[in-house]
C-alpha positions as CSV (number, residue, x, y, z in Angstrom):
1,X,0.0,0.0,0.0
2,X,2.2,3.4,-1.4
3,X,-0.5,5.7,0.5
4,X,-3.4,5.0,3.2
5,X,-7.2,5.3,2.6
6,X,-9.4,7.2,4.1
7,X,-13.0,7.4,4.7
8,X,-15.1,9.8,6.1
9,X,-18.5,9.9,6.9
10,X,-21.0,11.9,8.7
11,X,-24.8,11.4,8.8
12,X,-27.6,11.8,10.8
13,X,-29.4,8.6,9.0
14,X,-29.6,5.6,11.3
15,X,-29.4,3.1,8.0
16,X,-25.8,5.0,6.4
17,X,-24.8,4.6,10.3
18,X,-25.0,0.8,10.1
19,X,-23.5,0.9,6.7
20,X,-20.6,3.0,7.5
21,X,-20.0,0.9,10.5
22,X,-20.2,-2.3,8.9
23,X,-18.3,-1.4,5.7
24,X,-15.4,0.5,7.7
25,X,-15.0,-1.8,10.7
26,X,-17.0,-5.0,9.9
27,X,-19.1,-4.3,13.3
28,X,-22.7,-5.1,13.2
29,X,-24.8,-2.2,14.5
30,X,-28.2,-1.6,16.1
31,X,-28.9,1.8,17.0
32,X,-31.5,3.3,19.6
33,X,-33.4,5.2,17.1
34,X,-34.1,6.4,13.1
35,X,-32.7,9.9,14.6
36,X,-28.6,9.5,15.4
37,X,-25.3,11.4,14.9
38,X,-22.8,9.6,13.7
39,X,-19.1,10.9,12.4
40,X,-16.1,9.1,11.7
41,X,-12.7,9.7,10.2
42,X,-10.8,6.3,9.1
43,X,-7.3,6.1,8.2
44,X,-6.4,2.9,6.9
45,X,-2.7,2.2,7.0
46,X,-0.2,-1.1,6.6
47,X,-0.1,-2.1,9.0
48,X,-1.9,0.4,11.8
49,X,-5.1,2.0,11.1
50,X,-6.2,4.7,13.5
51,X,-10.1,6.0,13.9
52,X,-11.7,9.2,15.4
53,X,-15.1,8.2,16.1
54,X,-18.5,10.5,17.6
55,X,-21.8,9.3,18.1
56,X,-24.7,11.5,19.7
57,X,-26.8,8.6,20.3
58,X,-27.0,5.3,22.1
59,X,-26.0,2.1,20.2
60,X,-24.9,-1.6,20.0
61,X,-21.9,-3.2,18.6
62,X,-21.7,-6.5,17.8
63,X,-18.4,-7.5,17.3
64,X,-16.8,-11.8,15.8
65,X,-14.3,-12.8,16.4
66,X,-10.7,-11.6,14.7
67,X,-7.4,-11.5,14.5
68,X,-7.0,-7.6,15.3
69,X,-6.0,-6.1,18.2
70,X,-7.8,-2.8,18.4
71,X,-6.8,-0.4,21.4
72,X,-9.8,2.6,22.2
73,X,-8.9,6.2,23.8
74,X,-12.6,7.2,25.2
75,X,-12.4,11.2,25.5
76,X,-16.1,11.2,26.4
77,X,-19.0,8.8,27.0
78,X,-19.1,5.4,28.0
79,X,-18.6,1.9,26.5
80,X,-19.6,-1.2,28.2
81,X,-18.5,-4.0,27.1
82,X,-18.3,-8.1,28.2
83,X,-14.4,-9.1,27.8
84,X,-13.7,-12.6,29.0
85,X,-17.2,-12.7,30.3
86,X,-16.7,-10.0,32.5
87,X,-19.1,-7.2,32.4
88,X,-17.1,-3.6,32.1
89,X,-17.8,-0.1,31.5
90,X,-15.2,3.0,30.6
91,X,-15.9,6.5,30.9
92,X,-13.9,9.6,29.4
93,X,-10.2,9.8,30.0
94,X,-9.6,6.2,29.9
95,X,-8.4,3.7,27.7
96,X,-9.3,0.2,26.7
97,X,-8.3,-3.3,24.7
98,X,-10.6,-5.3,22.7
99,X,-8.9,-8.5,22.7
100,X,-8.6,-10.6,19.4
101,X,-10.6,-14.3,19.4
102,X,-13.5,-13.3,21.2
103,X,-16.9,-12.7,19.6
104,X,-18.4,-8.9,22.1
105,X,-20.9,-6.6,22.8
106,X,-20.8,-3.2,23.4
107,X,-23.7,-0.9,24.6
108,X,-22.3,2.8,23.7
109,X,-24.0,6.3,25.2
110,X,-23.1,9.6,23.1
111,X,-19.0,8.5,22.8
112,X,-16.0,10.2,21.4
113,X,-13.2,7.8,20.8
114,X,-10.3,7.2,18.5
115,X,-8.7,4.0,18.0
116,X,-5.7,2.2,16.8
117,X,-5.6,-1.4,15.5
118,X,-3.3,-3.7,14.4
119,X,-3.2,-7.8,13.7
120,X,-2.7,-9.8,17.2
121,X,0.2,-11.5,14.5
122,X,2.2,-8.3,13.9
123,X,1.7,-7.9,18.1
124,X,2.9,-11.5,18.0
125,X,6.0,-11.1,15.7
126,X,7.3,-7.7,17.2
127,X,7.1,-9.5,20.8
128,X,8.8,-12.3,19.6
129,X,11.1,-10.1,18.5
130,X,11.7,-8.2,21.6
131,X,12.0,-11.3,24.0
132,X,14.0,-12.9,21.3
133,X,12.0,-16.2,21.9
134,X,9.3,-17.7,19.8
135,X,7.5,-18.6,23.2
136,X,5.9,-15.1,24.1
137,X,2.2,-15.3,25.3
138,X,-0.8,-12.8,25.1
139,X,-1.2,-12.2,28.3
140,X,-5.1,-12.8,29.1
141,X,-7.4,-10.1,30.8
142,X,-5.2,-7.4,30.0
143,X,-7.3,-4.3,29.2
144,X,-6.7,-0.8,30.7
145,X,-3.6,0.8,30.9
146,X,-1.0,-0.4,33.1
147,X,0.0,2.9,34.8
148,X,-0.5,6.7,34.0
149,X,2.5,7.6,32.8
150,X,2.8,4.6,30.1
151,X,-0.9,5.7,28.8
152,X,0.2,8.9,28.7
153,X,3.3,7.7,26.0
154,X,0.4,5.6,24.8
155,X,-1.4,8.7,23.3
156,X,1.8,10.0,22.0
157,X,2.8,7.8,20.5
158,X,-0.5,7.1,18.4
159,X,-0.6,10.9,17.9
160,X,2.7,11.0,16.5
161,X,2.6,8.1,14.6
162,X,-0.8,9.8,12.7
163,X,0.8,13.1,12.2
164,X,4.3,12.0,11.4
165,X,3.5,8.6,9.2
166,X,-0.3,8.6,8.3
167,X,-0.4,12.1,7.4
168,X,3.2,12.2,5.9
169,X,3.2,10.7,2.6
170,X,6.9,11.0,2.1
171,X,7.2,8.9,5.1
172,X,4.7,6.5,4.6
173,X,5.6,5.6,1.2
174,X,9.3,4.8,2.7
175,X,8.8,1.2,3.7
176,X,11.5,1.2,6.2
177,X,10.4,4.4,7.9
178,X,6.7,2.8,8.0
179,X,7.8,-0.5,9.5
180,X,9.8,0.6,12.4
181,X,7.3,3.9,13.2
182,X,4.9,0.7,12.8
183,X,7.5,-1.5,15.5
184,X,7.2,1.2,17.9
185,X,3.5,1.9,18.2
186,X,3.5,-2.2,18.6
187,X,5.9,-1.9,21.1
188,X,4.0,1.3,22.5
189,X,1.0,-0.8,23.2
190,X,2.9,-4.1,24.9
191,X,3.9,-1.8,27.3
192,X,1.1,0.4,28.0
193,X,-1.5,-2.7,28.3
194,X,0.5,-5.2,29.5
195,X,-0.3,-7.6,26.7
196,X,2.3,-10.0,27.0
197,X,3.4,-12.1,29.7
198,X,7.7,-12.2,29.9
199,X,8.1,-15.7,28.3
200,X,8.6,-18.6,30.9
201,X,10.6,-21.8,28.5
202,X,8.1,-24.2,28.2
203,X,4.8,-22.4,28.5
204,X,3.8,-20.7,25.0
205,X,0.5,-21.7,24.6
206,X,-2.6,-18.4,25.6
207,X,-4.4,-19.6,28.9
208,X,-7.3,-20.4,26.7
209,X,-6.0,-22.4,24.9
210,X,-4.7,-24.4,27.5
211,X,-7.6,-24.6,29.1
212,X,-9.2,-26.4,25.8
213,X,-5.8,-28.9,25.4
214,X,-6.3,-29.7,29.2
215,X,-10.1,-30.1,28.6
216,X,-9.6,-32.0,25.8
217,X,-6.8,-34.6,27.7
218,X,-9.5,-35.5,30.4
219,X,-12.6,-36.1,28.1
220,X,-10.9,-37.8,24.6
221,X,-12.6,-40.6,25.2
222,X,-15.5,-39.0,24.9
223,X,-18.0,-37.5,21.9
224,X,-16.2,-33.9,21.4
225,X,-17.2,-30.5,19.3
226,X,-15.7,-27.6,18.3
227,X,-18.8,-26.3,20.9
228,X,-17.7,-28.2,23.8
229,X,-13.6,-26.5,23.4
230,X,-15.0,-23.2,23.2
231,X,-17.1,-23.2,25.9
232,X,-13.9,-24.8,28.1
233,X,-11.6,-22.2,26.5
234,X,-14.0,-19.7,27.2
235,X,-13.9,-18.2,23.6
236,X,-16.1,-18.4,20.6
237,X,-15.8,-21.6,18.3
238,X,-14.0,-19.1,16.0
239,X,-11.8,-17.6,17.9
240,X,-10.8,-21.0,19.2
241,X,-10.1,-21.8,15.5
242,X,-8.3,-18.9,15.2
243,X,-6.0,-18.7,18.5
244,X,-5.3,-23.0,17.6
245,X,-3.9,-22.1,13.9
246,X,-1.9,-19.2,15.6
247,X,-0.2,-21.2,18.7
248,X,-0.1,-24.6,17.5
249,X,-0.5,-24.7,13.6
250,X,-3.5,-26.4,13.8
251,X,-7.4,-27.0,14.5
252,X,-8.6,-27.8,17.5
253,X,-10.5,-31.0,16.1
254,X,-6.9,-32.3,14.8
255,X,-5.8,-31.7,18.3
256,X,-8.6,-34.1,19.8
257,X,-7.9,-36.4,17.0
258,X,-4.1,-36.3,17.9
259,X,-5.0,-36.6,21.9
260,X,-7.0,-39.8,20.6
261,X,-4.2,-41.2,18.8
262,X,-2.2,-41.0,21.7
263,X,-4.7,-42.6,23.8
264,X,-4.7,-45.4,21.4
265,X,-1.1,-46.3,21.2
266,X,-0.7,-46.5,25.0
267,X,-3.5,-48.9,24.6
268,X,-2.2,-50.7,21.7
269,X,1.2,-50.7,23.5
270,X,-0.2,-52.4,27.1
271,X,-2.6,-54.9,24.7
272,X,-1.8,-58.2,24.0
273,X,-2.9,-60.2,20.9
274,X,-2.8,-64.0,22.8
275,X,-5.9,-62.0,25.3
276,X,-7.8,-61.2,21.9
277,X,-6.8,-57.6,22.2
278,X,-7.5,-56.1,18.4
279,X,-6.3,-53.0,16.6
280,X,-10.3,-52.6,15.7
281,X,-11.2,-52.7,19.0
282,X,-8.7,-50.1,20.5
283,X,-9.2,-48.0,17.6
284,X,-13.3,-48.1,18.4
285,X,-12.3,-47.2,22.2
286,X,-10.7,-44.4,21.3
287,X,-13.2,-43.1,18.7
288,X,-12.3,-43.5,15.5
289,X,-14.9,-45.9,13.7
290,X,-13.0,-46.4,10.3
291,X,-10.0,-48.5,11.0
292,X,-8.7,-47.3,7.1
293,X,-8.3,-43.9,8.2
294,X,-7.1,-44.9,12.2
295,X,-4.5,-46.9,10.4
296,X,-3.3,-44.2,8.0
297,X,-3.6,-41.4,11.0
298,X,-1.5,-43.6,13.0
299,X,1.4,-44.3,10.8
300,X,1.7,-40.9,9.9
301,X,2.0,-40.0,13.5
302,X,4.2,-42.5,14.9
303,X,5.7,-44.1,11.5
304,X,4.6,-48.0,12.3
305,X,1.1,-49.0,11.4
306,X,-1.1,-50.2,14.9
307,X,-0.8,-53.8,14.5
308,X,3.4,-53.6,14.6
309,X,2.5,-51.3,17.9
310,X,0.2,-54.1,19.5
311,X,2.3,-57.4,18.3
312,X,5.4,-55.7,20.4
């Protein structure tokens, strides 16, 4: 992208409102009446896009799950909102997180905000970057600013960042000069929010979803859905999905169908063929009703088919 975008819009039509919203943001939107006030001014940058938003009226937001971090500066107003299942509510003069993977609602009375976002894998990346470990972890419940003075840099930052890169197109179109102003304002936020716990070796997985692997190792024996992780994550089915393909590389079903596996080769390994033990049998135990596909599963996995596992 040589230059950002930009779009702007101001009505006082509750149907452009929703439009506006859900074209600039992807939010969907139910306002309180046909009568509303709504005015935004979008700058769309790679990677950072930054937001001044007013609306004279009360509203809903309905927000999926994603892989964006966005960060709100409330100047006045309120938004309450339900992160991690926790109700919450911030007035003018603070500042908040949405956090990516999690489908929320917001209730909104007559606010003034602007907003920066980026991808939770840029976030990612430049932590990874700073630690220099691959292990970092989002650090969950984060939300407000840490202390004064680092929300105070916070807004700095943003503001230079807008006025100095967004707003500079000499600057902007220098790729270098855009991706380290962009490294800072990443860096900005890490420590302003808190967002990421100090790697521990060992431990890189979010507390969500190790919540769903631990779920998932105490019930594989039993009928599992996408429904049943997410709801011992804590997190919508898709941003399960998503938070699975960014820690681990994969879904959470092939995680089950790996924790399965697993079960089976213990079992295959303790069985014995003279007691009429059979690789059918262990592979119905553990769940998986086409011995074809168990058999091809398994010898990808552990490079020996199940029956050389059970005639040990």
């Amino acid at each position: 992208m040589s230059s950002p975008s930009f779009l702007d819009v101001e009505t006082t039509n509750a149907d452009e409102l929703t439009e506006a919203i859900s074209e600039g943001f992807g939010y969907r939107v139910a306002p309180s009446s046909d009568l509303v006030s709504h005015r935004q001014h979008v700058i769309v940058g790679d990677p950072v896009t930054i937001a001044d938003l007013e609306w004279d009226t009360e509203l809903r937001l309905a927000v999926d799950a994603t892989d964006e971090v966005m960060f709100v500066e409330v100047h006045s107003g309120t938004f309450a909102f339900n992160p991690w299942g926790s109700e919450q509510a911030i007035g003018g003069g603070d500042a908040f997180v949405m956090p990516p993977d999690q489908e929320l609602e917001f209730a909104i009375d007559h606010a003034v905000a602007s907003t920066c976002s980026f991808s939770a894998q840029l976030l990612r990346r430049v932590a990874q970057e700073v630690w220099d470990d691959e292990d970092v972890c989002l650090a969950e419940g984060s939300l407000r600013p840490v202390d004064a003075a680092r929300h105070w840099l916070w807004r700095r930052t943003v503001q230079e960042y807008r006025q100095q890169v967004l707003e500079t197109p000499d600057v902007y179109g220098n790729e270098l000069l855009r991706a380290e102003a962009s490294r800072f304002v990443v860096v900005s936020a890490i420590s302003a929010f808190g967002l990421v716990a100090e790697p521990r070796r060992g431990a890189c997985e979010s507390a969500a979803v190790r919540r769903a692997t631990t779920w998932v190792d105490e019930h594989r024996r039993e009928p599992i859905t996408v429904h049943d992780l997410a709801a011992a994550a804590r997190l919508s089915p898709r941003g399960l999905s998503l938070a699975f393909r960014r820690e681990r590389g994969q879904t959470p079903m092939e995680y089950v169908r790996l924790a399965r596996i697993d079960g089976a080769r213990a079992a295959l390994l303790a069985g014995d063929p003279t007691r009429g033990d059979t690789v059918a049998a262990v592979a119905a135990e553990w769940g998986f009703s086409n011995a074809g596909r168990f058999t091809a599963l398994y010898r990808q996995t552990y490079g020996e088919t199940p029956r050389q596992t059970l005639m040990r």
